[in-house]
C-alpha positions in Angstrom: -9.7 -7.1 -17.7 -6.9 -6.9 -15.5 -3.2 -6.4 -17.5 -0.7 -9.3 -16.9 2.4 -8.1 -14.7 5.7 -7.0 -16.3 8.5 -9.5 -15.8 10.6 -8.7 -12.9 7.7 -7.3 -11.2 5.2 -7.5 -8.4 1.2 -6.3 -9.1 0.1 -4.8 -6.2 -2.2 -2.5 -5.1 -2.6 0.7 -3.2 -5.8 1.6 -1.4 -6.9 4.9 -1.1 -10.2 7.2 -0.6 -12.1 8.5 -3.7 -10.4 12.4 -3.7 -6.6 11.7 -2.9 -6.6 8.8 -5.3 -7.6 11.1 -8.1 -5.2 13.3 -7.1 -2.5 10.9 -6.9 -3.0 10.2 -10.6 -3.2 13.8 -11.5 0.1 14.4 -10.0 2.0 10.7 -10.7 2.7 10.6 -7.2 1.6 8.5 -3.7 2.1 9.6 -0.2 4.7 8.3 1.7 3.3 7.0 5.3 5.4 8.2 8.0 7.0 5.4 10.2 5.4 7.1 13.8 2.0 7.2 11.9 1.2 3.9 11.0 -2.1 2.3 12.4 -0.3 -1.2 14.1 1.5 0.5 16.9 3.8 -3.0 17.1 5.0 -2.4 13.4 9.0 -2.2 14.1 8.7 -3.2 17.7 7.6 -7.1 16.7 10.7 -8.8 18.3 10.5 -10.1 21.6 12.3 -7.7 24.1 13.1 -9.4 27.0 15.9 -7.4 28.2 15.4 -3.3 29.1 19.1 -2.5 27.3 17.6 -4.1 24.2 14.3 -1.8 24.1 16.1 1.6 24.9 18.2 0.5 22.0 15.0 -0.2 19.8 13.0 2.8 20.7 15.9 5.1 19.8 16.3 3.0 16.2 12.7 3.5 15.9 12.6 7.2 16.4 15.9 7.5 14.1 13.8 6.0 11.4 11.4 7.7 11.4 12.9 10.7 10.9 14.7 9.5 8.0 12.5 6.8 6.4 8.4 6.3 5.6 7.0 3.6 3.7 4.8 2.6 0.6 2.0 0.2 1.5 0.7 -2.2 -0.7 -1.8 -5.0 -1.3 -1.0 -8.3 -3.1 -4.6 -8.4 -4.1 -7.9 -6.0 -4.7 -10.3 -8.7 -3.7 -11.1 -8.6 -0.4 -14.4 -6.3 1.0 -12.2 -5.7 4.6 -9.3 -4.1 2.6 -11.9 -1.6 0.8 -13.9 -1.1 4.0 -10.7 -0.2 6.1 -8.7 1.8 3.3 -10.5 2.7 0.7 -13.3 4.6 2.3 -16.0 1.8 2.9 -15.8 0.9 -0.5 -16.3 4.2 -1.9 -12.5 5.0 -2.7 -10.4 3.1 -5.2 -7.1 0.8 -5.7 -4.1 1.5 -7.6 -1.9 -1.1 -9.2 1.3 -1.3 -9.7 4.3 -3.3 -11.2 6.8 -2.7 -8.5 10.1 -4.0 -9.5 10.8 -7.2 -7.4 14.2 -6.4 -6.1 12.4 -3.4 -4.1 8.9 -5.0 -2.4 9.2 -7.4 0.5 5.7 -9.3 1.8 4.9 -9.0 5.4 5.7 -12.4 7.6 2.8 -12.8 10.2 3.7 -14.1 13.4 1.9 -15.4 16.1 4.5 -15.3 18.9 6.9 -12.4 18.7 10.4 -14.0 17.7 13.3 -14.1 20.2 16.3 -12.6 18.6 19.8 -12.4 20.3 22.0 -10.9 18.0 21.6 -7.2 15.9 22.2 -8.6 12.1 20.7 -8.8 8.8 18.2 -11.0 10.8 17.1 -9.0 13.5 16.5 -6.2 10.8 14.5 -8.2 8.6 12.0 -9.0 11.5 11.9 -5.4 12.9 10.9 -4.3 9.2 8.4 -6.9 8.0 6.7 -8.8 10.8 3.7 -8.5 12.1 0.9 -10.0 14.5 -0.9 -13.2 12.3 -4.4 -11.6 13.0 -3.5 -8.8 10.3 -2.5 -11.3 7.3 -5.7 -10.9 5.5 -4.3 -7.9 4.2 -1.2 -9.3 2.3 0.7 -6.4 2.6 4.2 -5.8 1.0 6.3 -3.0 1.5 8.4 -0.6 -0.1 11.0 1.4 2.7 11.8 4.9 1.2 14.1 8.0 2.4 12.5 10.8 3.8 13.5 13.7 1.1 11.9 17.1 0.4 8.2 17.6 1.9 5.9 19.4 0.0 5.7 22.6 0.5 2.1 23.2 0.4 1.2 20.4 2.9 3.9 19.0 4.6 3.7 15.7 3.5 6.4 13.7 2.0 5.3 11.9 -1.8 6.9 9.2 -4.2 6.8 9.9 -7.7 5.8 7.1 -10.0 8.8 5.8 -11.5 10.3 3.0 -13.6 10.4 0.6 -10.2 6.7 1.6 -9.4 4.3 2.3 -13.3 0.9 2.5 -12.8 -0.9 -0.2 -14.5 -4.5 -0.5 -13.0 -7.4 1.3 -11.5 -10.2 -0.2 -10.1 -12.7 2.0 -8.7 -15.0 0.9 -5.8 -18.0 -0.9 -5.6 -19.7 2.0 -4.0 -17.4 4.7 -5.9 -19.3 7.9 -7.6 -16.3 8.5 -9.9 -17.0 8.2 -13.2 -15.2 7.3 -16.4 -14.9 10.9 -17.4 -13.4 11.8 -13.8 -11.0 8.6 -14.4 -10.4 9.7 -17.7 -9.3 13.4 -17.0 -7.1 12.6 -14.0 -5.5 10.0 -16.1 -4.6 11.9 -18.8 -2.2 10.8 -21.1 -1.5 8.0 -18.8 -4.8 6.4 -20.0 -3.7 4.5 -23.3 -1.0 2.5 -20.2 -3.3 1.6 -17.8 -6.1 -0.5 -17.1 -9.7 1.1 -15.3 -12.2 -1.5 -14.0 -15.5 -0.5 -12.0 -15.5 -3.0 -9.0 -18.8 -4.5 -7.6 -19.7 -6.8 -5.2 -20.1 -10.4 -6.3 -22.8 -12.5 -6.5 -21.9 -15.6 -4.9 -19.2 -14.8 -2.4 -17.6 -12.5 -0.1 -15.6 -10.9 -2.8 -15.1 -7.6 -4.9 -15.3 -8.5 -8.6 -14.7 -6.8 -11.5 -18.6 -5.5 -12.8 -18.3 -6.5 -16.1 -21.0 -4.1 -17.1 -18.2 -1.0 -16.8 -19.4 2.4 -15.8 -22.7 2.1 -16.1 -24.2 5.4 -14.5 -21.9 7.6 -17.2 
């Protein structure tokens, strides 16, 4: 059964493959996507850009940022199959949820028609940070924009530590998933007693993933 949200907070959900997932849990922490990684090469280049002084200007803002900044990515529901086929390793993988303090977690506006913007203000930011092309709003995404601090040493990636602005609340393992309770269970750890685990399956009557209210049955 999945836990009501805290007040003040968003649920959403984070979509990963089967193995970093479970670490992710083991070490309270999700990896930070870098800003020149990202899979939608028009994500902070969505304004209209008619003039060439205007789109020097942007691609050095762009590569600043990314030096400095990544992102977390989330989902404002677990439901749909294309979210677990594209990011959650064809279903195999799982979702984490989280109650994000509101203050910090912006929704994507999709856009058919890049917007025309003249002047560089609060605006124009808004749009470079959270617009993107229409065909991409069945994912709902929201976003969290972090700094760029200390890498890990023994990968080079950056990571976000769970926090008071971002608790775990829910894991929902994938239709398709071999992780089992006891898998769950250990990588939890004392975490367990605070957060919600549901086995996902595919439903019956519609293109949806469902909760199986059977559990875990192969454990």
């Amino acid at each position: 059964m999945t836990s009501e949200p805290m007040p003040n907070t968003v649920r959403a959900y984070h979509f990963v493959p089967a193995c970093y997932g479970l670490d992710d849990l083991r070490h309270r922490r999700l990896k930070i996507a870098r800003l020149d990684d990202l899979n939608d090469p028009f994500d902070l280049w969505a304004v209209a850009q008619p003039d060439s002084r205007l789109r020097k200007a942007l691609r050095e803002s762009k590569a600043e940022m990314a030096r400095r900044f990544g992102m977390l990515c989330f989902i404002l529901s677990w439901q749909n199959p294309l979210l677990w086929s594209h990011y959650a390793e064809r279903h195999q993988g799982i979702a984490l949820g989280f109650d994000i303090n509101a203050a910090r977690i912006k929704n994507i506006n999709y856009v058919e028609e890049r917007p025309i913007l003249r002047a560089v203000d609060e605006e124009f930011v808004h749009h470079l940070l959270y617009t993107k092309y229409i065909d991409w709003r069945y994912e709902q995404e929201a976003r969290v924009f972090t700094s760029l601090e200390d890498a890990d040493p023994a990968s080079g990636l950056y990571f976000a530590e769970f926090h008071d602005n971002c608790v775990l609340r829910e894991v929902i393992v994938g239709p398709l998933s071999r992780v089992t309770a006891s898998e769950l269970k250990d990588a939890l750890g004392d975490h367990q007693g605070q957060v919600t685990s549901t086995k996902a399956r595919l439903a019956f009557n519609s293109f949806k993933v469902v909760e199986n209210k059977l559990g875990f049955q192969s454990d």
